[in-house]
C-alpha positions in Angstrom: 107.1 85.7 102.8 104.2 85.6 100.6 101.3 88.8 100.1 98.5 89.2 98.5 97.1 92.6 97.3 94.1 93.9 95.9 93.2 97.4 94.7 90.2 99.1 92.8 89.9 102.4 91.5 87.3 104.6 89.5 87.2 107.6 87.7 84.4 109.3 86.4 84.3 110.1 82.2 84.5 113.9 81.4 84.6 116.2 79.0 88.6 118.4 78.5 90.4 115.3 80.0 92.8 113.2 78.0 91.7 109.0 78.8 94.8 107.6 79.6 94.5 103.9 80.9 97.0 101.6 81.1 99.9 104.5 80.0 98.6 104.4 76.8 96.2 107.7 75.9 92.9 106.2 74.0 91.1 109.0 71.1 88.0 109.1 73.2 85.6 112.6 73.6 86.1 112.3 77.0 88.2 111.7 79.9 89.5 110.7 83.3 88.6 113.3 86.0 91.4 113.2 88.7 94.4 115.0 90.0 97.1 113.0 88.6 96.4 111.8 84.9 93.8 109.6 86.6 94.9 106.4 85.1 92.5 104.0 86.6 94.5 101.2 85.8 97.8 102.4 87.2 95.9 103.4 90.4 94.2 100.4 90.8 97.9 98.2 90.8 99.5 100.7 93.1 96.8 100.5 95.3 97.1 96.4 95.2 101.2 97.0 95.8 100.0 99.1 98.5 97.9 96.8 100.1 100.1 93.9 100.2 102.6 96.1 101.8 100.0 97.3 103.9 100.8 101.1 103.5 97.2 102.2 103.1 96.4 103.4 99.5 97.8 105.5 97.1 95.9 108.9 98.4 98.2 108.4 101.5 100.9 108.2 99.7 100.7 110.6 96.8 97.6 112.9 98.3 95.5 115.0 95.5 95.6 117.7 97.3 99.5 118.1 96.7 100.3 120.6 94.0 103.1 118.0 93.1 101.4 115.4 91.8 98.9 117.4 89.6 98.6 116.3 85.9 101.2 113.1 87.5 102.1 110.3 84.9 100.5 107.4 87.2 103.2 105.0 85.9 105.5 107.1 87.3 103.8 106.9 90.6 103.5 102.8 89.9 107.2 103.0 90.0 107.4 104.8 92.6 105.3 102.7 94.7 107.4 99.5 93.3 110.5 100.6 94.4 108.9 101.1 97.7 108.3 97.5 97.5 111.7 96.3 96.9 113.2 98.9 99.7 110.6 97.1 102.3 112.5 93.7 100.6 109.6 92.3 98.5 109.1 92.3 94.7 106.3 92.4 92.8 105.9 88.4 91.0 102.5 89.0 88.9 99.5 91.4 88.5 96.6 90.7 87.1 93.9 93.2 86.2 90.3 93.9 85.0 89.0 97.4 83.7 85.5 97.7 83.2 84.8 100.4 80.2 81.9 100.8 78.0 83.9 102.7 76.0 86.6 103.3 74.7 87.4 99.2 73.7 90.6 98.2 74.9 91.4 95.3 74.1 93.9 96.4 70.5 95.9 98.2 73.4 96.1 95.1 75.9 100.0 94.5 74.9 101.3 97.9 75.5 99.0 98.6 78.3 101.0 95.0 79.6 104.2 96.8 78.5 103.7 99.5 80.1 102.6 97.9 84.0 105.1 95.9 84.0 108.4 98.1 82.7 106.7 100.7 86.0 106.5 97.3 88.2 110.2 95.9 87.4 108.6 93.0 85.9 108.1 90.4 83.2 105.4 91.4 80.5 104.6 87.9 80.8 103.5 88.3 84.5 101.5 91.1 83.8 97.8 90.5 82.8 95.2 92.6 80.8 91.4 92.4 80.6 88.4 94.7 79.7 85.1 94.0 80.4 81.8 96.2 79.3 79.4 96.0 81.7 76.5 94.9 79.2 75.4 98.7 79.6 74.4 98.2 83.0 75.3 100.5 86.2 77.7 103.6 86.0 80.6 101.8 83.5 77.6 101.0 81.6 76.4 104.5 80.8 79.6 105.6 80.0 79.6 107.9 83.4 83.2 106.3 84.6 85.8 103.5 84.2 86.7 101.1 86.9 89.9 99.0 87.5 90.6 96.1 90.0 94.2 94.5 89.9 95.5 92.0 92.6 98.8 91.3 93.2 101.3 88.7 94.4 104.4 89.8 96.2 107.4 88.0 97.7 110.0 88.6 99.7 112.4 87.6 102.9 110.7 87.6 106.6 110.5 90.9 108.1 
C-alpha cells in the first residue's frame, strides 16, 4: 500500500518568541507565535504523516489547548507522529518540503534542518528535502507578518 500526504502550516512572526524552523533556532528579532515551539516546518510534515494516515491533523492529535504540549519540541511531536505510522504498519519513504520566509534566509541551515526531519521521521537524510522560498515581498510571508510550510509525503506499507 502506497499514501500520499500533504500538510501546510503557518505561523505568524512575533516579537519574545524564539524562530525555530526546521529544529534548528534562527538569530531573528522575532518569532513563531504558537503553543508548542511553533516550528512551522515540523508541523507542516506531521500534518502530511497525518494525512496519509488519515488521522486528521496534528491539532487532533496534540491539541493547543493541552497544558502538555506548551513550549513542545515539535520534532518531538514529528516522532511521535512517525511512530504512529509504523504502529498503523507504514513507514515514512521521503518528504519533501517548501517554507516560504522573507526572513530569516534559510538556506545555510538546509542540511541540519534535513538532519533534523529525518532523525524525528526514522529516515534517510537523503530522503528528506529542504527548500525556502521568499515570496518576492508579496502577501503576508512577504511583509515579514508569518512563515508558511507545505511538506508532502510518501508512505508505504502492507494492506490493512
Amino acid at each position: 500500500m502506497i499514501r500520499v500526504g500533504l500538510g501546510v502550516d503557518v505561523h505568524r512572526l512575533v516579537e519574545g518568541r524564539p524562530c525555530v524552523i526546521g529544529g534548528v533556532r534562527f538569530d531573528h528579532p522575532r518569532g513563531l507565535d504558537g503553543h508548542s515551539d511553533a516550528d512551522v516546518l515540523a508541523h507542516a510534515v506531521a500534518d502530511a504523516v497525518l494525512g496519509a494516515l488519515r488521522e486528521g491533523d496534528i491539532g487532533k492529535l496534540f491539541p493547543d489547548d493541552d497544558p502538555r504540549y506548551k513550549g513542545a519540541n515539535s520534532l518531538e511531536l514529528l516522532a511521535q507522529v512517525a511512530a504512529l505510522a509504523r504502529e498503523k504498519g507504514l513507514r515514512v519513504l521521503d518528504a519533501d518540503c517548501v517554507v516560504e520566509a522573507q526572513a530569516p534566509k534559510l538556506g545555510p541551515a538546509r542540511d541540519e534542518m534535513r538532519r533534523n526531519l529525518a532523525d524525528a521521521l526514522g529516515i534517510d537524510e537523503a530522503s528528506v528535502g529542504v527548500k525556502a522560498t521568499t515570496t518576492e515581498r508579496l502577501g503576508y510571508t512577504g511583509r515579514e507578518e508569518g512563515i508558511r510550510a507545505t511538506a508532502v509525503v510518501l508512505l508505504e506499507g502492507a494492506e490493512a
